[in-house]
Chimera marker file (.cmm) of the C-alpha trace (Angstrom):
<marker_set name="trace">
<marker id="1" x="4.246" y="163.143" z="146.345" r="1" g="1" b="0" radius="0.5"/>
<marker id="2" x="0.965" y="160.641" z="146.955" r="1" g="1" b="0" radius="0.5"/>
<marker id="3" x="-2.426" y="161.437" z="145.361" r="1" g="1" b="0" radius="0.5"/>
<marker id="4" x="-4.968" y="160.676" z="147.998" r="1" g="1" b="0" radius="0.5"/>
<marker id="5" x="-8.470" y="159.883" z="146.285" r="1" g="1" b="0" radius="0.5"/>
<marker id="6" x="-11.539" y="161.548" z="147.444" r="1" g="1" b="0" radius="0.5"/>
<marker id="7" x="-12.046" y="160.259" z="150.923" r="1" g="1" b="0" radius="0.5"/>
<marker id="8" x="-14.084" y="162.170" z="152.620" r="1" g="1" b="0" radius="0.5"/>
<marker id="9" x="-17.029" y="161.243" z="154.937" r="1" g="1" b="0" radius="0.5"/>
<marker id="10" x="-19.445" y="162.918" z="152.210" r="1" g="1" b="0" radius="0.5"/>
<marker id="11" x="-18.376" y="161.200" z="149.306" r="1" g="1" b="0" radius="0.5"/>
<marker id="12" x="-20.904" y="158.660" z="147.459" r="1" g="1" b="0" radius="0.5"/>
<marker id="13" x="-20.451" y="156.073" z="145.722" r="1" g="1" b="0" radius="0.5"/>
<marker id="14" x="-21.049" y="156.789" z="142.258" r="1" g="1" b="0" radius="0.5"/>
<marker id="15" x="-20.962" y="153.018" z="141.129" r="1" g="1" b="0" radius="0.5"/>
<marker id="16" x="-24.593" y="152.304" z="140.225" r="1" g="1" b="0" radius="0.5"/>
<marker id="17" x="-25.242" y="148.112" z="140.159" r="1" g="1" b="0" radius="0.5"/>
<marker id="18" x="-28.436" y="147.388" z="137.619" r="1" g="1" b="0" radius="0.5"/>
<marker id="19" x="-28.739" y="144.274" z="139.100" r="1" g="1" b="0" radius="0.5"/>
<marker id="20" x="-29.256" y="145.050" z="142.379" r="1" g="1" b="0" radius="0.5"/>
<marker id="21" x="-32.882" y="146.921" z="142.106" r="1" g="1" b="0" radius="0.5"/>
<marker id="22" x="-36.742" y="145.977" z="141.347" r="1" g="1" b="0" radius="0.5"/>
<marker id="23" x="-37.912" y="146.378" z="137.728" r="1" g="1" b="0" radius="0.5"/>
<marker id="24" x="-41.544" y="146.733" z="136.518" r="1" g="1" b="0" radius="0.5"/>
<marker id="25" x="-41.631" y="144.593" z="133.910" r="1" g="1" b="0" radius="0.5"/>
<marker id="26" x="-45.019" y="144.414" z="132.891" r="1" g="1" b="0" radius="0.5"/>
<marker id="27" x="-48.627" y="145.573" z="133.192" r="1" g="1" b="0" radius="0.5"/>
<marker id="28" x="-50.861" y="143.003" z="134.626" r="1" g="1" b="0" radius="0.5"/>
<marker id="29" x="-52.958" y="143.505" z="131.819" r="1" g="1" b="0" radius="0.5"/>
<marker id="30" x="-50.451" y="142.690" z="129.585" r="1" g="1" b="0" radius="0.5"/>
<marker id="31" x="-49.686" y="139.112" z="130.857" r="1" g="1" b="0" radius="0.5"/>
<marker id="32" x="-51.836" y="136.111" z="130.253" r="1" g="1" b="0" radius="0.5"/>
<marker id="33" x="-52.461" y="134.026" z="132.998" r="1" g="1" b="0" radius="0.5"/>
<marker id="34" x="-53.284" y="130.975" z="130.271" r="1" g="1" b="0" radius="0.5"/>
<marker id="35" x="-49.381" y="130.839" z="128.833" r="1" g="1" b="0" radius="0.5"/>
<marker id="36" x="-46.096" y="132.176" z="129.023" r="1" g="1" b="0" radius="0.5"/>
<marker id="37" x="-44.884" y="135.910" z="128.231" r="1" g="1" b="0" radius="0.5"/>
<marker id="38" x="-41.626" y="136.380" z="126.761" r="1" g="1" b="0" radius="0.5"/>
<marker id="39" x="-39.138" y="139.428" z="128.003" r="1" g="1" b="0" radius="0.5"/>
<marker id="40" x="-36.269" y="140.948" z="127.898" r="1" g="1" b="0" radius="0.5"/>
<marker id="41" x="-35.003" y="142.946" z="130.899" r="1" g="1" b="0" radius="0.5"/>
<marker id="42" x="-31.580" y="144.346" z="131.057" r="1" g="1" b="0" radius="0.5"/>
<marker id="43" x="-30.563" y="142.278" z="128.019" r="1" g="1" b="0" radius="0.5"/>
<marker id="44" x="-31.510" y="138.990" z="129.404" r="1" g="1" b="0" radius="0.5"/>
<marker id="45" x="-34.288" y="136.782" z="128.296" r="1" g="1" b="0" radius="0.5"/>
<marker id="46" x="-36.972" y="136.078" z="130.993" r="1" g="1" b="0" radius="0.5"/>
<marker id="47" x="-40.195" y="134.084" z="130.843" r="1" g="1" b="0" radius="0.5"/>
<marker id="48" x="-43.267" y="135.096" z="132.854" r="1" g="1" b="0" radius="0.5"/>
<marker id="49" x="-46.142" y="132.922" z="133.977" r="1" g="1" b="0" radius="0.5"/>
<marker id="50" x="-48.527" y="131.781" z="136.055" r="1" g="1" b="0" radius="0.5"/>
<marker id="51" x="-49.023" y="128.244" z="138.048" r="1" g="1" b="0" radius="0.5"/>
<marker id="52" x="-52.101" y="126.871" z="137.528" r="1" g="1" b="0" radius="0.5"/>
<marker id="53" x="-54.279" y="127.803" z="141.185" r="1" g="1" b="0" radius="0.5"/>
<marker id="54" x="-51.624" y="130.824" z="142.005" r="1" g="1" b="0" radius="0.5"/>
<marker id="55" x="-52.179" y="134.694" z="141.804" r="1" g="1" b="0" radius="0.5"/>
<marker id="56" x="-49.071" y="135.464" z="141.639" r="1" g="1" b="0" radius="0.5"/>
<marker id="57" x="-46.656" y="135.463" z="138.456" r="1" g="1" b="0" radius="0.5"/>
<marker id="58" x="-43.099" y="133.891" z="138.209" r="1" g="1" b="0" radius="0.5"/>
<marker id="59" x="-40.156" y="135.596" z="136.519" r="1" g="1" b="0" radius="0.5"/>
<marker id="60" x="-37.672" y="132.629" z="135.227" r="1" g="1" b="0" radius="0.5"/>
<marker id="61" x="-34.715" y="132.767" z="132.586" r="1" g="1" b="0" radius="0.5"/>
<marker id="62" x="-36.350" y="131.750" z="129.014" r="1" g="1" b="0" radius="0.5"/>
<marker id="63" x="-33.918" y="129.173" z="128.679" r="1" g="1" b="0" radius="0.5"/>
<marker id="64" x="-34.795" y="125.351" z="129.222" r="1" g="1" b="0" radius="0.5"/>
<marker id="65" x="-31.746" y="123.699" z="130.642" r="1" g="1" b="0" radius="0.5"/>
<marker id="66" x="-31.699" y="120.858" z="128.435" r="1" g="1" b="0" radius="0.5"/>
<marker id="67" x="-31.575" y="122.082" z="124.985" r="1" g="1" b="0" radius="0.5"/>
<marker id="68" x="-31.714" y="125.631" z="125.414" r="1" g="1" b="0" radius="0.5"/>
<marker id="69" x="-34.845" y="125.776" z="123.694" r="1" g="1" b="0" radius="0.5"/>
<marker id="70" x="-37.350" y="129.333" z="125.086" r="1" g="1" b="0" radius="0.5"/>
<marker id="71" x="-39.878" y="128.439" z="127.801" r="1" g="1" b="0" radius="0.5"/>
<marker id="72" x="-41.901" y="130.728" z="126.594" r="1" g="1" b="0" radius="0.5"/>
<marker id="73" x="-42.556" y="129.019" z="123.568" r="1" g="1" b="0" radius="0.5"/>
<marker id="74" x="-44.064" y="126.451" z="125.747" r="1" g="1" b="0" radius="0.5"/>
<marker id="75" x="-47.366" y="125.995" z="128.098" r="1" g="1" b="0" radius="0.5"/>
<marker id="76" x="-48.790" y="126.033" z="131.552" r="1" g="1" b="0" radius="0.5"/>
<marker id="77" x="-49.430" y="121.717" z="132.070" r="1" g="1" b="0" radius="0.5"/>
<marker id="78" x="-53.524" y="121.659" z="132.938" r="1" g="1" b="0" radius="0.5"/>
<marker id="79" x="-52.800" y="118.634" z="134.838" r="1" g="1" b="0" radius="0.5"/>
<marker id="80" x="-49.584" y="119.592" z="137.176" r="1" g="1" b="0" radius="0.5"/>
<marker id="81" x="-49.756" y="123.845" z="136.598" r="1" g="1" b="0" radius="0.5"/>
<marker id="82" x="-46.359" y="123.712" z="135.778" r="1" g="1" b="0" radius="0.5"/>
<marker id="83" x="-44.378" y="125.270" z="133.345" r="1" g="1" b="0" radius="0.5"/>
<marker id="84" x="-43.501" y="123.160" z="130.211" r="1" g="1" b="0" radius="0.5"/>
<marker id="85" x="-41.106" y="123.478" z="127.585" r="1" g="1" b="0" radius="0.5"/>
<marker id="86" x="-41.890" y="122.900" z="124.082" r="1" g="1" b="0" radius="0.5"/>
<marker id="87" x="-39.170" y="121.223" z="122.751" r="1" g="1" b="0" radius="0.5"/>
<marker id="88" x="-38.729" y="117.507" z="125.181" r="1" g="1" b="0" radius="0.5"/>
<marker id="89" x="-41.733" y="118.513" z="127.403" r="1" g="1" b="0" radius="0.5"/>
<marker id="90" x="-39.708" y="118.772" z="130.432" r="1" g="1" b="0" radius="0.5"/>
<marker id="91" x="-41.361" y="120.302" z="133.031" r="1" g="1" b="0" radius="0.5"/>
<marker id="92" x="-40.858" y="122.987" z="136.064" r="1" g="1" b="0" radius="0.5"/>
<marker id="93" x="-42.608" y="124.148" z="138.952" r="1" g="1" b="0" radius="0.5"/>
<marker id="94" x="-42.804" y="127.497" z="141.016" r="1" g="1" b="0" radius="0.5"/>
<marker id="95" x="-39.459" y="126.716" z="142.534" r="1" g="1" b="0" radius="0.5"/>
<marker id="96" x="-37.588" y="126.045" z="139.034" r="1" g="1" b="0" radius="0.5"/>
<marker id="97" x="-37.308" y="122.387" z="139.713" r="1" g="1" b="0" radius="0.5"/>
<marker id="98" x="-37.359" y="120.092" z="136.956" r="1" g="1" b="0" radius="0.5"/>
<marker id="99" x="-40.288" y="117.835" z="137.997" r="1" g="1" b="0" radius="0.5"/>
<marker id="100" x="-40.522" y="116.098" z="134.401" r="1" g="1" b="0" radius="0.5"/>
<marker id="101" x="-38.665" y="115.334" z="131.939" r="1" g="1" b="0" radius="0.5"/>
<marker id="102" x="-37.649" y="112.926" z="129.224" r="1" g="1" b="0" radius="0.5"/>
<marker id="103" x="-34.533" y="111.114" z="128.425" r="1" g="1" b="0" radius="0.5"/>
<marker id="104" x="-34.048" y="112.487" z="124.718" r="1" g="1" b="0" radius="0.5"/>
<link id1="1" id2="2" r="1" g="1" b="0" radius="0.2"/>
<link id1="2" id2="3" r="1" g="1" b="0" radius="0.2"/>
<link id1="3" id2="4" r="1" g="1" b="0" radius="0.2"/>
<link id1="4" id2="5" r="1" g="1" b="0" radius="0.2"/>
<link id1="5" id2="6" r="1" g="1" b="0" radius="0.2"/>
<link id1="6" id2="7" r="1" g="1" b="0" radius="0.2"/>
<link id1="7" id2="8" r="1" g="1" b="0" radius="0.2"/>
<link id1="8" id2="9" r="1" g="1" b="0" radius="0.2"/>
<link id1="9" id2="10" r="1" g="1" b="0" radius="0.2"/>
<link id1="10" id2="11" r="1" g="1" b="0" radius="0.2"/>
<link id1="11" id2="12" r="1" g="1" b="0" radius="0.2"/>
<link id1="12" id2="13" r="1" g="1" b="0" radius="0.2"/>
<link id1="13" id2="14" r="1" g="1" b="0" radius="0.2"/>
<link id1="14" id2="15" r="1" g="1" b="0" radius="0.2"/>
<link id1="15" id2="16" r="1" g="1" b="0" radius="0.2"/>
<link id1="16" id2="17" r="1" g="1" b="0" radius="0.2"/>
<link id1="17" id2="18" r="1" g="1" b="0" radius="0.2"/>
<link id1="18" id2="19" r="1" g="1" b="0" radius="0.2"/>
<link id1="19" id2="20" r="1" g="1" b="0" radius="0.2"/>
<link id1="20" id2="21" r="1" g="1" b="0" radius="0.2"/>
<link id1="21" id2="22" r="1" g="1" b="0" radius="0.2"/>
<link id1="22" id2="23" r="1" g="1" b="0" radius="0.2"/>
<link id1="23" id2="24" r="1" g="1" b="0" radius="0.2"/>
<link id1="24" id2="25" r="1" g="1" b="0" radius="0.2"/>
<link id1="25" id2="26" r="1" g="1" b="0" radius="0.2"/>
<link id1="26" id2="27" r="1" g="1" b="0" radius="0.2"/>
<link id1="27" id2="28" r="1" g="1" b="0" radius="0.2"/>
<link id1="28" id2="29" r="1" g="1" b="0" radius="0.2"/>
<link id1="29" id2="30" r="1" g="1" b="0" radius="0.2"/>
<link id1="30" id2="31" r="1" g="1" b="0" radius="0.2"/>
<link id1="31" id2="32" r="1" g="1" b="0" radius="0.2"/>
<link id1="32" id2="33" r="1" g="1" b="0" radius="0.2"/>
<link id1="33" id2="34" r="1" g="1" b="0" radius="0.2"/>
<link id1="34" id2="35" r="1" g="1" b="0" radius="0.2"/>
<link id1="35" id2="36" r="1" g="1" b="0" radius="0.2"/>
<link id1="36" id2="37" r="1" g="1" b="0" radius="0.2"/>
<link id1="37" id2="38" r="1" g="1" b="0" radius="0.2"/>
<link id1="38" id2="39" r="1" g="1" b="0" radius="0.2"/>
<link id1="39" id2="40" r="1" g="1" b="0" radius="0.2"/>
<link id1="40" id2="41" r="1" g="1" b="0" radius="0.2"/>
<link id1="41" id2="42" r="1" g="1" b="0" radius="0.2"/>
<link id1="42" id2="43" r="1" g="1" b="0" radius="0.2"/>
<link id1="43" id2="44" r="1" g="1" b="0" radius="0.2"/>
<link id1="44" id2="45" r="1" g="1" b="0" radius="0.2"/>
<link id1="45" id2="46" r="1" g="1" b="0" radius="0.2"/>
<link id1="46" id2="47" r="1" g="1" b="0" radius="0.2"/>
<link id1="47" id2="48" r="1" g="1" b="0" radius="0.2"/>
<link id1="48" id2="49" r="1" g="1" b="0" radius="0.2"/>
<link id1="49" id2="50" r="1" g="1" b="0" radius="0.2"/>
<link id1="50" id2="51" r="1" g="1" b="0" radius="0.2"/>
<link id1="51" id2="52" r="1" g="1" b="0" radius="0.2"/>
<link id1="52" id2="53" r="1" g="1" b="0" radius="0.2"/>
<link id1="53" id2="54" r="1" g="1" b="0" radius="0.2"/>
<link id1="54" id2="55" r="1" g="1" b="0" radius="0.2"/>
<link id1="55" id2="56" r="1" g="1" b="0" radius="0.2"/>
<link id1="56" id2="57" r="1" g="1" b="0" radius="0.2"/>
<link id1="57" id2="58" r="1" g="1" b="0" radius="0.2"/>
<link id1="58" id2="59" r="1" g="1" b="0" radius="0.2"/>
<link id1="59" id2="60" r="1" g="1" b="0" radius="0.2"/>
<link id1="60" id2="61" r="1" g="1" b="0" radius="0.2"/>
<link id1="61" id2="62" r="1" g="1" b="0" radius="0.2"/>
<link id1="62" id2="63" r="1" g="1" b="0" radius="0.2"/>
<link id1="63" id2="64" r="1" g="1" b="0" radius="0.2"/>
<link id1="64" id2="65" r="1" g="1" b="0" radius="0.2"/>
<link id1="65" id2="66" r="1" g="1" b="0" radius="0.2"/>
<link id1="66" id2="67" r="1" g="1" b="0" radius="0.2"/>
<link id1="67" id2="68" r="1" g="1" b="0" radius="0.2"/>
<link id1="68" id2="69" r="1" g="1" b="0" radius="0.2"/>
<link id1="69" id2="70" r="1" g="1" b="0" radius="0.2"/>
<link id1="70" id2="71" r="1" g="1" b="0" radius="0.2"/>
<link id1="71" id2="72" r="1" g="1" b="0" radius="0.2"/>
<link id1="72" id2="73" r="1" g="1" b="0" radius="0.2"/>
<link id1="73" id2="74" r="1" g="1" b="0" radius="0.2"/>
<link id1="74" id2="75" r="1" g="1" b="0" radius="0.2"/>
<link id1="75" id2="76" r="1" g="1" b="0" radius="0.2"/>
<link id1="76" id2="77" r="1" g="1" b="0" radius="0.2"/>
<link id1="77" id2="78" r="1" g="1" b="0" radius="0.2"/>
<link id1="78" id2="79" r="1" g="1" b="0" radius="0.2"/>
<link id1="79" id2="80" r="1" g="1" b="0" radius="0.2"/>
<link id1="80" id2="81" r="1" g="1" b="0" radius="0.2"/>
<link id1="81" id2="82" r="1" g="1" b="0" radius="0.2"/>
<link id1="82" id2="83" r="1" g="1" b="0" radius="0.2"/>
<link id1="83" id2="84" r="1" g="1" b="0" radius="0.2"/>
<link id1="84" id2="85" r="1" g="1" b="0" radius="0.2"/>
<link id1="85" id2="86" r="1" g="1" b="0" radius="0.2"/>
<link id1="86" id2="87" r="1" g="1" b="0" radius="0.2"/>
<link id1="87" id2="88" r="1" g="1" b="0" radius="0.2"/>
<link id1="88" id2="89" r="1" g="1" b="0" radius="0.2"/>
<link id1="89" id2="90" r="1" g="1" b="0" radius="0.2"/>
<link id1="90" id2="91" r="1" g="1" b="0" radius="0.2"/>
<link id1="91" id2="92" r="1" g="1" b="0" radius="0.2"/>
<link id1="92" id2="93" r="1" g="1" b="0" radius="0.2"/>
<link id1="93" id2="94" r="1" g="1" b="0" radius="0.2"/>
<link id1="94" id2="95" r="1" g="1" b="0" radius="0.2"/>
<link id1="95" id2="96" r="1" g="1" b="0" radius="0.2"/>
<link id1="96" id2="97" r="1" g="1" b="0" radius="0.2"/>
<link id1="97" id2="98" r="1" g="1" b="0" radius="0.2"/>
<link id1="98" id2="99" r="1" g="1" b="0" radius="0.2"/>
<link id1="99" id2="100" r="1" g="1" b="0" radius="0.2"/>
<link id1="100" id2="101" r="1" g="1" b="0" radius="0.2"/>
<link id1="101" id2="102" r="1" g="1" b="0" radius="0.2"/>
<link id1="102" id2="103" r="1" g="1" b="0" radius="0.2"/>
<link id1="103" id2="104" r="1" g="1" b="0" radius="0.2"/>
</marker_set>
């Protein structure tokens, strides 16, 4: 005798996928447009912040790639408006590019 799982045409899919859906993450009050926010978002560290002459915020892992080191420990660059990591200085724009770093 087969068991035939629930197949009919009105079934749903009860499998619900976290990381396929918007979040709010923060009020806009809450973020400073001066220096990076740490968060935490479905157990995963994020860093928001601002490029220098942009209205809108960035949402990036809070993880530098070189030594692992928080980016939101670091600063907004005054001269390039990108986002700088504390640790080596290495630096990334609105697309996550490194466009500065230092051979350390």
């Amino acid at each position: 005798m087969e068991t035939q799982l629930n197949s009919s045409p009105t079934s749903v899919d009860t499998d619900f996928n976290f990381w396929q859906h918007w979040y709010p993450i923060a009020p806009i009050e809450d973020l400073d447009p001066q220096r990076p926010t740490p968060i935490t978002l479905l157990g995963q560290h994020l860093v928001v912040w601002q490029p220098l002459q942009s209205d809108q915020y960035l949402v990036f892992q809070d993880q530098c790639p070189h030594r692992l080191a928080p980016l939101s420990e670091g600063r907004i660059d005054e001269q390039t408006g990108h986002l700088m990591c504390s640790y080596h200085g290495w630096q990334f724009d609105q697309e996550g590019l490194c466009t500065h770093y230092s051979p350390s």
